[in-house]
C-alpha distance (Angstrom), angle and dihedral (degrees) to the residues before:
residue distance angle dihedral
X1 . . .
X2 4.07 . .
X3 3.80 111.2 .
X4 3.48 86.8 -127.4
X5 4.23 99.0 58.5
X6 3.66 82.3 44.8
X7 3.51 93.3 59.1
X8 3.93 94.0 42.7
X9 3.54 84.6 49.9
X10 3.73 91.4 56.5
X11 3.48 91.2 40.6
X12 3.86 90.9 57.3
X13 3.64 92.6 49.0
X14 3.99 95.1 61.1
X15 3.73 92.2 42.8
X16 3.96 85.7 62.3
X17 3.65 96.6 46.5
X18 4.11 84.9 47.3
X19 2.96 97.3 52.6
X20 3.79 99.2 39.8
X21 4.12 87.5 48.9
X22 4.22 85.8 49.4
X23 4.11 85.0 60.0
X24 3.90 94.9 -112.1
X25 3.89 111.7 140.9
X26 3.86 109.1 -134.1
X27 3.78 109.3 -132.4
X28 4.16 96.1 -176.6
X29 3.99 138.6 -6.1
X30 3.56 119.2 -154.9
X31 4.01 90.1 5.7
X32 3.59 103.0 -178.4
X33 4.19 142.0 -169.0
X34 3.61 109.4 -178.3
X35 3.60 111.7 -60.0
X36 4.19 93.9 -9.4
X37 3.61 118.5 94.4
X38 3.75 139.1 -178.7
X39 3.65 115.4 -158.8
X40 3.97 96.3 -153.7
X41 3.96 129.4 4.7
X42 3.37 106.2 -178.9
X43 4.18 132.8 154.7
X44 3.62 119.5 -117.4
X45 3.78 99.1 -165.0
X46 3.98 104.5 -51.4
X47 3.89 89.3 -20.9
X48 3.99 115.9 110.4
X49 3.89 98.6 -143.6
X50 3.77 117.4 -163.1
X51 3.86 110.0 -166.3
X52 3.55 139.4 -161.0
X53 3.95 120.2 -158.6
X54 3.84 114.0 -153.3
X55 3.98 107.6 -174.6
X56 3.79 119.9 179.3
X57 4.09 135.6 167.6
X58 4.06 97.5 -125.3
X59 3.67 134.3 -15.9
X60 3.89 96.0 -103.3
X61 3.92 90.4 120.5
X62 3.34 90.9 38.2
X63 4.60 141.9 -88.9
X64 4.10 105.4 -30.2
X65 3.92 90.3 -127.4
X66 4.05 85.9 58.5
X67 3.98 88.2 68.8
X68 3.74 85.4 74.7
X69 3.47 108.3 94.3
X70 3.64 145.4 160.5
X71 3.75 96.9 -65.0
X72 3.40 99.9 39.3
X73 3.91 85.2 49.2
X74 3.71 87.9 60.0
X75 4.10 97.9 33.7
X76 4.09 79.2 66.7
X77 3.62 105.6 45.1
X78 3.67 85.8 50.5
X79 4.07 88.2 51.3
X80 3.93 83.2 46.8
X81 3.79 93.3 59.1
X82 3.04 102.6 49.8
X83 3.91 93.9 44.7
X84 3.92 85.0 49.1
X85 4.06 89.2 54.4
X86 3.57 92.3 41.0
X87 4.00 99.8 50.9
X88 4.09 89.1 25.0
X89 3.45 96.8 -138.4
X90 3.31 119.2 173.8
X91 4.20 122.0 -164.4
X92 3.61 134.8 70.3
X93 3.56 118.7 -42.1
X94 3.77 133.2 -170.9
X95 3.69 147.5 -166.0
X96 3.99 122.2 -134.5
X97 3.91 128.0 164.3
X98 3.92 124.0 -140.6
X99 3.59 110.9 -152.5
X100 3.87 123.6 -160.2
X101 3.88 133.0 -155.0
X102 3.53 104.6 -164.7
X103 3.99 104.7 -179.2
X104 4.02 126.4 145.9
X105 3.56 95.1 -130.2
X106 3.78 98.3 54.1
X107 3.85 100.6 18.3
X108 3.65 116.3 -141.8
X109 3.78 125.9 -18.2
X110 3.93 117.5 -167.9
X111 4.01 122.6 -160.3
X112 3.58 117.9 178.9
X113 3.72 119.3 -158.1
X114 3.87 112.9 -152.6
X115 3.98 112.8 -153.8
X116 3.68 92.9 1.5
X117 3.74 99.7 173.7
X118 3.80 142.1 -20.4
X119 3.32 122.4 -132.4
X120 3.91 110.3 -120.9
């Protein structure tokens, strides 16, 4: 396997503990719709969450959570639609990011980024 699935597999297995330990109750992992996916959907209190995990080895290319960009802003809020329409939920909903360092020397270091964009 490619170091770098490996490491987004790791990555995605911390961001469920994380979010399991911050008391959010994970609805889906990996919920997908063709060629969208949503790493983590997940209901903090009557909140749909729909997360996106960002692991990397070391900042030299920059913060994991920066890798989310325009595009991949939109590739999820079209995911979130059609997960909305499916499951017709009804309620607020939000979008947060959980970034991972994963480095030897420091082990892993987990930010998560409440309401980190809106789609336009």
């Amino acid at each position: 396997m490619s170091t770098h699935l490996e490491t987004g597999r790791i990555g995605e297995a911390e961001a469920c503990r994380f979010v399991k330990e911050i008391g959010y109750k994970i609805l889906e992992v990996n919920w997908r719709y063709k060629h969208l996916e949503v790493d983590i959907i997940a209901m903090d209190n009557d909140i749909l969450v729909f997360m996106e995990v960002k692991t990397r080895k070391s900042t030299r290319y920059g913060l994991p959570f920066e890798a989310v960009n325009y595009h991949k802003q939109q590739k999820l809020n079209r995911a979130a639609n059609l997960y909305i329409s499916y499951k017709k939920h009804q309620g607020d909903i939000r979008f947060d990011i959980i970034s991972i360092i994963s480095d030897q020397k420091n082990g892993l270091t987990v930010e998560h980024i409440r309401d980190a964009f809106w789609p336009e």
